[in-house]
Backbone as numpy.savetxt, mean C-alpha at the origin, in Angstrom:
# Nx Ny Nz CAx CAy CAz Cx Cy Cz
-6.48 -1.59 -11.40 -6.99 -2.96 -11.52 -5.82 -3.92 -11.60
-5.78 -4.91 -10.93 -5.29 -6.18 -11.06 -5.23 -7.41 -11.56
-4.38 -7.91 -12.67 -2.80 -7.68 -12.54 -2.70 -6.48 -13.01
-1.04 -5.44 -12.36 -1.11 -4.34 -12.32 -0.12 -4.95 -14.34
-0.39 -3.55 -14.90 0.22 -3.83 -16.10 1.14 -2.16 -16.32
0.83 -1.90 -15.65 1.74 0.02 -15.27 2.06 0.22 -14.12
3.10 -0.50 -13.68 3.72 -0.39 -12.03 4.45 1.23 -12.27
4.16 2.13 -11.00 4.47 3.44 -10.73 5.38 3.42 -9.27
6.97 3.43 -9.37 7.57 3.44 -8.52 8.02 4.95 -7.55
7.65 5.17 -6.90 8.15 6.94 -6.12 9.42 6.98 -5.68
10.45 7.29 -5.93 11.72 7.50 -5.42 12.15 8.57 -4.71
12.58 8.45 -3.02 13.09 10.07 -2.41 14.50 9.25 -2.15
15.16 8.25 -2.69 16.57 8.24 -2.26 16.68 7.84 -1.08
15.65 7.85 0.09 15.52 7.15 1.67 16.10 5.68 1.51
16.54 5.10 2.39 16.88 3.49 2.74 15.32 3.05 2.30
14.22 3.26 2.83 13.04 2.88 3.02 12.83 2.73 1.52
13.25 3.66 0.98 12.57 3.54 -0.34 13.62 2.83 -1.33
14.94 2.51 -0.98 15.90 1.63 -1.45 15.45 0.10 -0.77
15.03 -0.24 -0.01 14.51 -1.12 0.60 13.45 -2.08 -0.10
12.52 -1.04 -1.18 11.37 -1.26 -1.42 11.60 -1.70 -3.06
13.09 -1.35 -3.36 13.46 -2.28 -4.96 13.20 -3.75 -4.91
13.87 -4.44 -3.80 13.54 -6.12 -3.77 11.86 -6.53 -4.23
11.07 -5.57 -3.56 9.75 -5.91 -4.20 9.00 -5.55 -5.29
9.89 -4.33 -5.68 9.08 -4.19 -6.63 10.06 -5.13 -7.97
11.18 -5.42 -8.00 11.36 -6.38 -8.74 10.88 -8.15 -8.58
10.21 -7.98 -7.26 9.76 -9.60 -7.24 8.48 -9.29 -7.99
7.42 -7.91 -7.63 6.38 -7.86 -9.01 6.34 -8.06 -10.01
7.41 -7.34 -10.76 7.58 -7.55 -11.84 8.35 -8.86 -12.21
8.66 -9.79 -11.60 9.33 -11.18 -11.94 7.81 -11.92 -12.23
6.36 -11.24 -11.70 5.46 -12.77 -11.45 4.41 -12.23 -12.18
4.56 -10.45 -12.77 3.84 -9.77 -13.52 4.16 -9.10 -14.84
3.45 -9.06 -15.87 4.58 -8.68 -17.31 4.09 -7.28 -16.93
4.87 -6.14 -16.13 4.44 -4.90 -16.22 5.38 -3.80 -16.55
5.24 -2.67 -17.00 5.94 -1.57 -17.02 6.50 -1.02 -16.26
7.18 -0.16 -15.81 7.26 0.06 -14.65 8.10 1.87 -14.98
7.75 2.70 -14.24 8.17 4.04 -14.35 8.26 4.44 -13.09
9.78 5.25 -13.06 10.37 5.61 -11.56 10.37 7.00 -11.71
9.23 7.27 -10.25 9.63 9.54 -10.45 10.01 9.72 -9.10
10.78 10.78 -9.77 11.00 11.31 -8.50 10.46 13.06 -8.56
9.74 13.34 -7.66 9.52 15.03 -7.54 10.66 16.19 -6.40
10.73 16.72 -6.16 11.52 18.02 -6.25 11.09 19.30 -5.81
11.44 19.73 -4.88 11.02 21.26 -4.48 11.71 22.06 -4.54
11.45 23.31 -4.07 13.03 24.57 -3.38 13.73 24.31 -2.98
13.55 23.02 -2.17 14.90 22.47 -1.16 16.00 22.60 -2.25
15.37 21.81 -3.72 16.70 21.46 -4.66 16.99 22.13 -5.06
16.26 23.59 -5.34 17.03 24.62 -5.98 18.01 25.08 -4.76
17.65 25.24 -3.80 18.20 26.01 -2.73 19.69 25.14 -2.33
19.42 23.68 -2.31 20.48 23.27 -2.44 21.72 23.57 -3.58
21.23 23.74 -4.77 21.68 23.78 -5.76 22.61 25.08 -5.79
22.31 25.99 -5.03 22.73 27.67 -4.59 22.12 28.29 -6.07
20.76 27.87 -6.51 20.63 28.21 -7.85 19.36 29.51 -7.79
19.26 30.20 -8.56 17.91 31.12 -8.45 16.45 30.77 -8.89
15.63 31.12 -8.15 14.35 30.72 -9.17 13.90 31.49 -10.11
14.37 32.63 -9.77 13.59 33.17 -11.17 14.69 33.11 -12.47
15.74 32.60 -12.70 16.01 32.08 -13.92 15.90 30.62 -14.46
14.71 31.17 -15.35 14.56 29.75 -16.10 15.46 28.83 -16.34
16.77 29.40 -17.47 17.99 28.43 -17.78 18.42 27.47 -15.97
18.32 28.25 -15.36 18.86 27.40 -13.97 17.60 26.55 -13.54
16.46 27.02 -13.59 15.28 26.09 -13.25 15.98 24.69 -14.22
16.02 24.60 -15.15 15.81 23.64 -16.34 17.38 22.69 -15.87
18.30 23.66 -15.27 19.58 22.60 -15.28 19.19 21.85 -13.50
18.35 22.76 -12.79 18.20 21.74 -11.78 17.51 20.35 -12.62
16.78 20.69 -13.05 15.65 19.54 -13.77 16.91 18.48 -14.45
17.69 19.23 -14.97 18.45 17.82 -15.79 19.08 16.98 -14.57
19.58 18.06 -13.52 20.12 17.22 -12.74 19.35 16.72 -11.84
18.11 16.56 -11.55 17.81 15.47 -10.83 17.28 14.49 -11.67
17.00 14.67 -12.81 17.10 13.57 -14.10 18.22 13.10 -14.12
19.16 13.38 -14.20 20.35 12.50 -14.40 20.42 11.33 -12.38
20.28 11.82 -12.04 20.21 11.52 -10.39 19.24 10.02 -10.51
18.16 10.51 -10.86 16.91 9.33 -11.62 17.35 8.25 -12.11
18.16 8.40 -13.38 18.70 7.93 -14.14 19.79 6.86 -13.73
20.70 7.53 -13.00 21.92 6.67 -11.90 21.08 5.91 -10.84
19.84 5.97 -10.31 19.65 5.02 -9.94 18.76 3.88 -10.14
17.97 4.03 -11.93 17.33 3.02 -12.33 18.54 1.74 -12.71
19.44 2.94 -13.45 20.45 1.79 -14.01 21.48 1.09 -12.63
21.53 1.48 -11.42 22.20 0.71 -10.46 20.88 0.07 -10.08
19.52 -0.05 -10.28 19.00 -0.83 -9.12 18.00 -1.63 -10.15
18.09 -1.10 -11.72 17.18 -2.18 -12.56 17.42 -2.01 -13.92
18.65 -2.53 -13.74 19.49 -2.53 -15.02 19.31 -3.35 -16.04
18.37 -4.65 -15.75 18.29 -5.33 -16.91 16.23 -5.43 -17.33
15.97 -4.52 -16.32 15.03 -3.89 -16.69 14.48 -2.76 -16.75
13.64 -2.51 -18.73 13.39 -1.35 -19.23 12.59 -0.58 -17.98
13.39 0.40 -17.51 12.16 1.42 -16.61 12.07 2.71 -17.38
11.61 3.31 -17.59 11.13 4.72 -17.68 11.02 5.79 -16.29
11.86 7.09 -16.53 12.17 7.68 -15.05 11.74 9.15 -16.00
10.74 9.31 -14.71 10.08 10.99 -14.70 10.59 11.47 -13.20
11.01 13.20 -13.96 10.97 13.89 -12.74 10.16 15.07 -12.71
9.64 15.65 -11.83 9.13 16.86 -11.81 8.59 17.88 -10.44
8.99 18.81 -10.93 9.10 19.63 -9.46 7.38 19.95 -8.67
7.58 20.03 -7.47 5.67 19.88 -6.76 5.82 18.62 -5.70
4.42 18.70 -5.35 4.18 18.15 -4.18 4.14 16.74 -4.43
4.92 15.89 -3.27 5.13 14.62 -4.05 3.67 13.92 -4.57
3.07 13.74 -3.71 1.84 13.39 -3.77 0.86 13.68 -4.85
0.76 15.04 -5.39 0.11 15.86 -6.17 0.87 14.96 -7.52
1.94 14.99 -7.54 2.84 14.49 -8.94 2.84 13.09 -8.99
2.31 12.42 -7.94 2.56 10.76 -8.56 0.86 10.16 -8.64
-0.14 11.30 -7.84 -1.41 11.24 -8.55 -1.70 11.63 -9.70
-1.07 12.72 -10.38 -1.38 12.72 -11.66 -0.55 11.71 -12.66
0.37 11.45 -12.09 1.09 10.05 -12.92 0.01 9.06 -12.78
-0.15 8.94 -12.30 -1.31 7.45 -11.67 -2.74 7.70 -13.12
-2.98 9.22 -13.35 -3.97 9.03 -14.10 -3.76 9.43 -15.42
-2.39 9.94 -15.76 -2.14 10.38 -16.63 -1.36 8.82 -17.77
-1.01 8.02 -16.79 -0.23 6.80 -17.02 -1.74 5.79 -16.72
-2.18 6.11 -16.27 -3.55 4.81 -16.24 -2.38 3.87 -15.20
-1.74 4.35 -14.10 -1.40 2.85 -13.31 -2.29 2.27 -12.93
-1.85 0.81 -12.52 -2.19 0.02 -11.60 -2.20 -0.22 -10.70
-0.31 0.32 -10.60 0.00 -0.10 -8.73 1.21 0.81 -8.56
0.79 1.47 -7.64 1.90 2.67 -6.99 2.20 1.33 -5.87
4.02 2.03 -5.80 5.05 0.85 -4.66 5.64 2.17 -3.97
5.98 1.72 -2.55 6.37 3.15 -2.25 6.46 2.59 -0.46
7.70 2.96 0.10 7.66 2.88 1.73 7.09 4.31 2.25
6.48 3.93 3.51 6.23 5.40 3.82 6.91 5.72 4.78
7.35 7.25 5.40 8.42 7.36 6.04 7.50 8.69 7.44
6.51 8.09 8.49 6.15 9.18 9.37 7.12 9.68 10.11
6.74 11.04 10.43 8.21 11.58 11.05 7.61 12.11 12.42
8.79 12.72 12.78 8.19 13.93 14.59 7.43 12.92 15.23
7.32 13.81 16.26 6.78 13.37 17.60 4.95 12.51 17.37
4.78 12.73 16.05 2.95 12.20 16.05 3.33 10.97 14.76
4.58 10.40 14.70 4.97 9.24 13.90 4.10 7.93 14.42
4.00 7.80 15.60 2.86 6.66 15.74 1.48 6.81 15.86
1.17 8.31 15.12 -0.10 8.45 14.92 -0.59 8.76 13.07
0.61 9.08 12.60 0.31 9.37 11.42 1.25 8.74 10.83
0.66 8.45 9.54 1.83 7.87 8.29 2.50 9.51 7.45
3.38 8.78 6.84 4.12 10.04 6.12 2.81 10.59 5.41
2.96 11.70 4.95 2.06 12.97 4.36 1.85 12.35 2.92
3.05 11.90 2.03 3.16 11.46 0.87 2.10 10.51 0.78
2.67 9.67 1.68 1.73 8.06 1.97 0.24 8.17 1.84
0.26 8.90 3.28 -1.20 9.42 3.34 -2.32 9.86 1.68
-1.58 11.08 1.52 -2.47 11.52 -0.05 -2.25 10.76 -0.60
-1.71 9.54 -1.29 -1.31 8.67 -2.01 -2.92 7.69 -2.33
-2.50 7.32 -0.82 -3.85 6.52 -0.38 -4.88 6.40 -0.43
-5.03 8.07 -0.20 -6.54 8.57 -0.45 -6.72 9.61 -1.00
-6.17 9.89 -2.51 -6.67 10.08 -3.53 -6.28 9.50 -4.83
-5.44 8.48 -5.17 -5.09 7.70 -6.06 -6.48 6.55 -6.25
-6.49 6.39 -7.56 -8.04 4.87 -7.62 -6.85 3.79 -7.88
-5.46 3.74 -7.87 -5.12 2.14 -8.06 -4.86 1.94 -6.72
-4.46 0.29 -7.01 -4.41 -0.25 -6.16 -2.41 0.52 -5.47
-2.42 0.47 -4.20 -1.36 0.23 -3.76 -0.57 -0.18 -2.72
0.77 -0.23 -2.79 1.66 -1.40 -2.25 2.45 -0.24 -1.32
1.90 -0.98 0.13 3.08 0.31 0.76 3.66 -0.57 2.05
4.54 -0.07 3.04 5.41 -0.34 4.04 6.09 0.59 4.95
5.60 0.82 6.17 6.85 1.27 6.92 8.00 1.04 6.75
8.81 2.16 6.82 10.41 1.83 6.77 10.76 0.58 7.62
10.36 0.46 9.28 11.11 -0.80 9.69 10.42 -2.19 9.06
9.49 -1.90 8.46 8.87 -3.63 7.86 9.71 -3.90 6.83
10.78 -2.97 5.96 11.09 -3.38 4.75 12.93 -2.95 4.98
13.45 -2.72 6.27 14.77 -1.85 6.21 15.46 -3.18 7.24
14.31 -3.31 8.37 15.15 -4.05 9.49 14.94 -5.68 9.36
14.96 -6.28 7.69 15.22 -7.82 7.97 15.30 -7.64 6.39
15.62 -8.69 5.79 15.84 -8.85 4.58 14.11 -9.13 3.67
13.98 -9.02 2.58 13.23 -9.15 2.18 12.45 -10.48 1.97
11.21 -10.65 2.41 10.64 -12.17 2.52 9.70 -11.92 1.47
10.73 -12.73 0.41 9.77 -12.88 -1.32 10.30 -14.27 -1.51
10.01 -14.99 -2.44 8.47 -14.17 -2.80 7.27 -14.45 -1.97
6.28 -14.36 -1.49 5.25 -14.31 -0.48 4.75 -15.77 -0.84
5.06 -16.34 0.85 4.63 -17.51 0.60 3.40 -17.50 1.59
3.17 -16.43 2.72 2.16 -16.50 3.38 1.18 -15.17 3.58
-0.07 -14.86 3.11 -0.73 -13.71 2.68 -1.84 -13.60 3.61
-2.31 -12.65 4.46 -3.29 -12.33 5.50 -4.66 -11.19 4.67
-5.45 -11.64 4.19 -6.45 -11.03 3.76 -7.41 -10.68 4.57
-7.35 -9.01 4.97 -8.09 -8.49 6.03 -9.35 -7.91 5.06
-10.38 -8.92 5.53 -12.09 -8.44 4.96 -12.50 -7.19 5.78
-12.98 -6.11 5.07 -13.45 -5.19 6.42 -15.19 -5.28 5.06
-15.66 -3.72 4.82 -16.69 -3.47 3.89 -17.18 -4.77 3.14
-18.63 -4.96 2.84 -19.10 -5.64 2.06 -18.55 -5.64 0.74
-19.43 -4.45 0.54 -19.00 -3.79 -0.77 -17.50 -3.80 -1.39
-16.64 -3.97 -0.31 -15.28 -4.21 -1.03 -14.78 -5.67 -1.16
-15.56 -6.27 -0.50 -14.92 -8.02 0.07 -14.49 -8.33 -1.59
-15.48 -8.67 -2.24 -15.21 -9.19 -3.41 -14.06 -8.90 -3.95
-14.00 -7.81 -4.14 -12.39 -6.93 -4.90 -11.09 -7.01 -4.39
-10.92 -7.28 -3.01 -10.37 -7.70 -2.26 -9.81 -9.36 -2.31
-10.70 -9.85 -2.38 -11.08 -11.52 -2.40 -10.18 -11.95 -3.65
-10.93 -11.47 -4.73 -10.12 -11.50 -6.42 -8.33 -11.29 -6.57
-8.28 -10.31 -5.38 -7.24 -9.64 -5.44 -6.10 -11.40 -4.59
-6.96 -11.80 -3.69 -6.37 -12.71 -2.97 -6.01 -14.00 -3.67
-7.48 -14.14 -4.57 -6.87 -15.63 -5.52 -5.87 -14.94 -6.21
-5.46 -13.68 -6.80 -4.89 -13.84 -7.54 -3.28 -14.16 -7.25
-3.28 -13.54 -6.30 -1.60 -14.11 -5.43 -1.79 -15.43 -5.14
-3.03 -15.52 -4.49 -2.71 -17.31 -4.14 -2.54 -18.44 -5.61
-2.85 -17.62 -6.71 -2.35 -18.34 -7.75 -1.21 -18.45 -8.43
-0.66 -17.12 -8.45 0.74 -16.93 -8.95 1.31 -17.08 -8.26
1.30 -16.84 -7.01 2.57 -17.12 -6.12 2.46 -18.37 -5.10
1.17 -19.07 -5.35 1.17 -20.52 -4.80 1.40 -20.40 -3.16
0.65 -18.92 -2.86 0.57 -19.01 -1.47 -0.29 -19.19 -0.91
-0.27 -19.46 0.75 -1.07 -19.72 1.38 -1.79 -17.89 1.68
-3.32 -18.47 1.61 -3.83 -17.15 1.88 -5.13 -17.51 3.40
-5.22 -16.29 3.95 -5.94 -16.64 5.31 -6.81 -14.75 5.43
-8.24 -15.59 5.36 -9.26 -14.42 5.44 -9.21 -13.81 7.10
-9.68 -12.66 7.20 -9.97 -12.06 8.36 -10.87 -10.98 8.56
-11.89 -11.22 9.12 -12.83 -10.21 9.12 -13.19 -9.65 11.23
-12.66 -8.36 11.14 -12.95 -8.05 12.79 -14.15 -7.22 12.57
-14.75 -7.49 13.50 -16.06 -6.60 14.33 -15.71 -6.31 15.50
-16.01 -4.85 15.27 -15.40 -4.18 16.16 -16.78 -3.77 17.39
-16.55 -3.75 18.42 -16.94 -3.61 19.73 -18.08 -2.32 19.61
-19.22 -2.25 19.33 -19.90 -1.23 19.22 -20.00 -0.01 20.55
-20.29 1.20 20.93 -19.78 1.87 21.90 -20.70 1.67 22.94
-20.47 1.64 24.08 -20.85 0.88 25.37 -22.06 1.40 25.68
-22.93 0.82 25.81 -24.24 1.18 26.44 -24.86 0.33 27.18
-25.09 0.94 28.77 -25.80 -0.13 29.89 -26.41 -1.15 29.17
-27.54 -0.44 28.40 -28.95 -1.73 27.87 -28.95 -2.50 26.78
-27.38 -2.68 26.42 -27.15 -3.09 25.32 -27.13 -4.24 25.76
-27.34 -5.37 25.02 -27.03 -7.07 25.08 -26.03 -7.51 24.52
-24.42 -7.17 24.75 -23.21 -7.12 23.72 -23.22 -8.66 23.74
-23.73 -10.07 23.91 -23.19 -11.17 23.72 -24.10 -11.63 22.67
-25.57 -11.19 22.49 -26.70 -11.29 21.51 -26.13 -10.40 20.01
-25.58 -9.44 20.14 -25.42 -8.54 19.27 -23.85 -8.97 18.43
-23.34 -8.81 19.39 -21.52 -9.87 18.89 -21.78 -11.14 18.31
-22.85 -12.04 18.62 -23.18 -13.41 18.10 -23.94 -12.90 16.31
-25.02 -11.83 16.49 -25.52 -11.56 15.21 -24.36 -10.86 14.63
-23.58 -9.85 14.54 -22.82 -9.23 13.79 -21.67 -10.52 13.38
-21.20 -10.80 14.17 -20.09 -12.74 13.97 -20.56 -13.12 12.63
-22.24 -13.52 12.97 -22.90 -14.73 11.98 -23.07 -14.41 10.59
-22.88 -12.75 10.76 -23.91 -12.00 9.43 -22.16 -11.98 8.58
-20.79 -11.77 9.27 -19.74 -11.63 9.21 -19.69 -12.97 8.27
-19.61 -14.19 8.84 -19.58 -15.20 8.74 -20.03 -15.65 7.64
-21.19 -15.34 7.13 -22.39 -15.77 6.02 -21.34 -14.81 4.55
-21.40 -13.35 5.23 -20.82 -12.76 3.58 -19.33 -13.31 3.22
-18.47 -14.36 4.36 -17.60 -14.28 4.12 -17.72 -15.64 3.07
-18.34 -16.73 3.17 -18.77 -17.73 2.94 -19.49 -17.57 1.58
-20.14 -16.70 1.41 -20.93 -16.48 0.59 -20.01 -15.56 -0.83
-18.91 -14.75 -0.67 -17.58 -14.13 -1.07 -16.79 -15.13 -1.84
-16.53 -15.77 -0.64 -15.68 -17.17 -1.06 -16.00 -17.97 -2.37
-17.59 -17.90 -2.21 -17.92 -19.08 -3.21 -17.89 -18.54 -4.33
-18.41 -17.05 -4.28 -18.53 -16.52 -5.94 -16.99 -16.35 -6.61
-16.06 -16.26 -5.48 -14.72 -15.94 -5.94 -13.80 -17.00 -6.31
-14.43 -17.79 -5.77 -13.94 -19.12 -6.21 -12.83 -19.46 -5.27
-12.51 -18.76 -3.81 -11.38 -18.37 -3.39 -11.52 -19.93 -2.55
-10.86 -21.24 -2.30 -10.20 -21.38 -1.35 -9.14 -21.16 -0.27
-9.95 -20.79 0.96 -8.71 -20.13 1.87 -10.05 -20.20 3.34
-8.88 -20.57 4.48 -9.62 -20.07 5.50 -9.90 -19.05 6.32
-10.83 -19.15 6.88 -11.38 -17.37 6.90 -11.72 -17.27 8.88
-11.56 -16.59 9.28 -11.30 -16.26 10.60 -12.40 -15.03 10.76
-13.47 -14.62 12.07 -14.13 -13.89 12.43 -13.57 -13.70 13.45
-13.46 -12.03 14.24 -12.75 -11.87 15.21 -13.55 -10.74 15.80
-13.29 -9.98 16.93 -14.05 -8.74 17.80 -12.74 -8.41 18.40
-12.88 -7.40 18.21 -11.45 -6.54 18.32 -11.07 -5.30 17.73
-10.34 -4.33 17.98 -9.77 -3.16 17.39 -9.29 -3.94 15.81
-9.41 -3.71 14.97 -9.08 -3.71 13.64 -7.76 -3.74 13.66
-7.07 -2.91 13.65 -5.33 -2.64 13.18 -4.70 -4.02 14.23
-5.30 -3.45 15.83 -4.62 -4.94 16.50 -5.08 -6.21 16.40
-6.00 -6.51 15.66 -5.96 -7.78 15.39 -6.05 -8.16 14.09
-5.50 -7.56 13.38 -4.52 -7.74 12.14 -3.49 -8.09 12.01
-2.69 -6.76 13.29 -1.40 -7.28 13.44 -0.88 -8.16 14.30
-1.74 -8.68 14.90 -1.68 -10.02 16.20 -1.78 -11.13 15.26
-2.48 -11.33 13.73 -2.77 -12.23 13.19 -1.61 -12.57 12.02
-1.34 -11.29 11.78 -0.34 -11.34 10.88 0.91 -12.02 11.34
1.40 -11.22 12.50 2.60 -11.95 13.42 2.43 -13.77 13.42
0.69 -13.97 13.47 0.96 -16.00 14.06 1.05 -16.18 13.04
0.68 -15.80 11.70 0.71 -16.38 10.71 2.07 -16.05 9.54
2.82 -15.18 10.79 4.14 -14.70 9.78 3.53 -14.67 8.62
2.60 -13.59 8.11 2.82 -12.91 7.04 3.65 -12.48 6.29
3.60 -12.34 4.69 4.61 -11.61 4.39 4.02 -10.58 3.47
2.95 -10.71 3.42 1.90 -9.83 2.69 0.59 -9.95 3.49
-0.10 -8.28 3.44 -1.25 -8.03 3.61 -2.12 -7.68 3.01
-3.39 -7.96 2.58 -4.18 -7.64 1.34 -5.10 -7.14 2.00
-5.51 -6.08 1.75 -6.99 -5.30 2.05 -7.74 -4.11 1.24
-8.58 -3.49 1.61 -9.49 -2.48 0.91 -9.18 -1.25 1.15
-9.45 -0.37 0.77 -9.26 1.15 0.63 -10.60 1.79 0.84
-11.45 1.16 0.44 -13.23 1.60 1.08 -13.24 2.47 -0.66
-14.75 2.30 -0.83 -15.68 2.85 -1.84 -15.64 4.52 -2.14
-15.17 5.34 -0.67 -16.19 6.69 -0.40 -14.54 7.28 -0.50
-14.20 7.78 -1.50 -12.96 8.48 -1.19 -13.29 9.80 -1.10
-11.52 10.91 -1.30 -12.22 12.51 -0.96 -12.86 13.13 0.04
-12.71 12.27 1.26 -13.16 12.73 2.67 -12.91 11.47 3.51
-12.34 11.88 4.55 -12.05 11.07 5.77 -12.89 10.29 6.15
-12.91 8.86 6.44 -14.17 8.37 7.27 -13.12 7.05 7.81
-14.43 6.50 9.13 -13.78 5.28 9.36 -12.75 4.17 8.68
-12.60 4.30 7.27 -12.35 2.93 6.89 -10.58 4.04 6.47
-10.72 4.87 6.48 -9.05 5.60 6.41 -8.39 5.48 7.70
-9.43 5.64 8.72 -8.44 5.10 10.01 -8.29 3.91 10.37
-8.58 2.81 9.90 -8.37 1.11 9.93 -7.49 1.03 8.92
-7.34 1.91 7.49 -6.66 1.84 7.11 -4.81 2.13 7.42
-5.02 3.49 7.90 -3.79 3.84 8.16 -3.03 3.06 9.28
-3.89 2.86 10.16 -3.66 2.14 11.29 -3.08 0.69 10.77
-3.49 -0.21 10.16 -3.19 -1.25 9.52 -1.73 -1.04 9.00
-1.59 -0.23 8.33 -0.17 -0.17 7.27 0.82 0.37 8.36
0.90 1.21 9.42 1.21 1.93 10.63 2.08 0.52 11.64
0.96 -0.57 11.80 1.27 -1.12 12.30 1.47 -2.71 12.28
1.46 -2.59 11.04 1.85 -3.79 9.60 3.32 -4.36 10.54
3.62 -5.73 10.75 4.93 -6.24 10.33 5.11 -6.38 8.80
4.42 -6.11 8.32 4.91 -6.73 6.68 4.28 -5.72 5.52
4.89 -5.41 4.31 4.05 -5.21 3.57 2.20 -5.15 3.54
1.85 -4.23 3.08 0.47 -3.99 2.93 0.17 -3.61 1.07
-0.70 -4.18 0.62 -1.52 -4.64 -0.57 -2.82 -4.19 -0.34
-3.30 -2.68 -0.84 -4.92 -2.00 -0.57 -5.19 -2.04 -2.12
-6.67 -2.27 -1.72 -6.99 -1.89 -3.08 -8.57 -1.88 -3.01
């Protein structure tokens, strides 16, 4: 829930994820939050280490030393703020979801890094489980949205992509609340997407009702939320006309939903991923 008051930072030492300090210290400049940095750990580190697994005493000195590793880089990158640094060995994902519930976060920060030949089809693995099985809200980025220009904070221009009913509101809340603290401009967007082609269909009757019905909850959102901001209806692939919108409106933040139905794949994980995939900027789900 938002404002986050237990910021959960993931650290693999990547540029991407050195990249991703500028923001999470502009959070915490506009939010009074906590903030705890982990990093997790596999065989790689023992194996690097030339150490054995089956002795405990050596299990435990890898552990100090990537604690100490932790440690060297809260104090080079947030030195005049209190962080708290966990490490622990396992799957990254597996270990910063149970931080998430074991810590009651708010907001996991984190670049994601897809790799190989299916990188423009998938987000990193981490990213991915992150996404969809964590309940906070979170803050993520491709490596080139946050590596190849300097950081554009604090957010003076915010693209709020409406998809689900059921989520608009939460979403919406989520939007005044930046447009209050950070005195930005915020701009709604809701796409309807092209239903699948059929001769006897009437797509200009049907695009006009889905628009209007679009139109009404967005209007109707607005008012309970109290949100001033203008709001845009569109027909189009989702991810590309997000990121067609984001680009005119030089975004520097994206705010959207994560959908209701977690624990199984459905449409709103592939608008999702797709969105953050092909984000110029920062992405804000929740």
């Amino acid at each position: 829930m938002l404002p986050p008051k237990q910021i959960l930072f993931p650290v693999d030492y990547s540029e991407p994820s050195k990249a991703v300090v500028p923001y999470v210290h502009d959070m915490l400049e506009h939010f009074p939050a906590d903030l705890t940095l982990v990093h997790s750990y596999g065989p790689e580190a023992l194996a690097l280490s030339g150490l054995a697994l089956a002795d405990p005493m050596l299990l435990e000195d890898v552990r100090n030393k990537e604690e100490a590793l932790l440690k060297a880089f809260a104090c080079a990158n947030f030195r005049d703020q209190r962080a708290e640094v966990l490490v622990d060995s396992g799957d990254a994902g597996v270990v910063v979801d149970n931080l998430v519930k074991s810590r009651r976060a708010d907001l996991v920060m984190l670049a994601t890094r897809g790799r190989g030949p299916l990188r423009r089809l998938l987000l990193g693995s981490v990213t991915a489980k992150i996404l969809h099985d964590t309940d906070c809200a979170v803050w993520t980025a491709t490596g080139a949205a946050v590596t190849e220009h300097a950081p554009r904070l604090p957010y003076h221009s915010i693209l709020c992509a409406v998809g689900d009913a059921e989520e608009a509101e939460a979403v919406l809340h989520c939007a005044a609340l930046f447009q209050r603290v950070y005195g930005a401009s915020v701009s709604l967007l809701h796409v309807v997407e092209p239903p699948p082609a059929a001769y006897e269909t009437d797509y200009g009757s049907l695009w006009k009702d889905l628009s209007d019905a679009a139109e009404l909850q967005l209007r109707n959102v607005k008012a309970k939320v109290g949100l001033d901001a203008p709001h845009t209806v569109e027909i189009g692939i989702v991810a590309d006309r997000v990121q067609a919108e984001a680009i005119r409106l030089k975004a520097d933040l994206i705010i959207t939903g994560r959908g209701r139905i977690q624990g199984r794949l459905s449409r709103i994980w592939a608008h999702l991923y797709s969105i953050v995939r092909d984000s110029p900027c920062p992405v804000l789900s929740v």
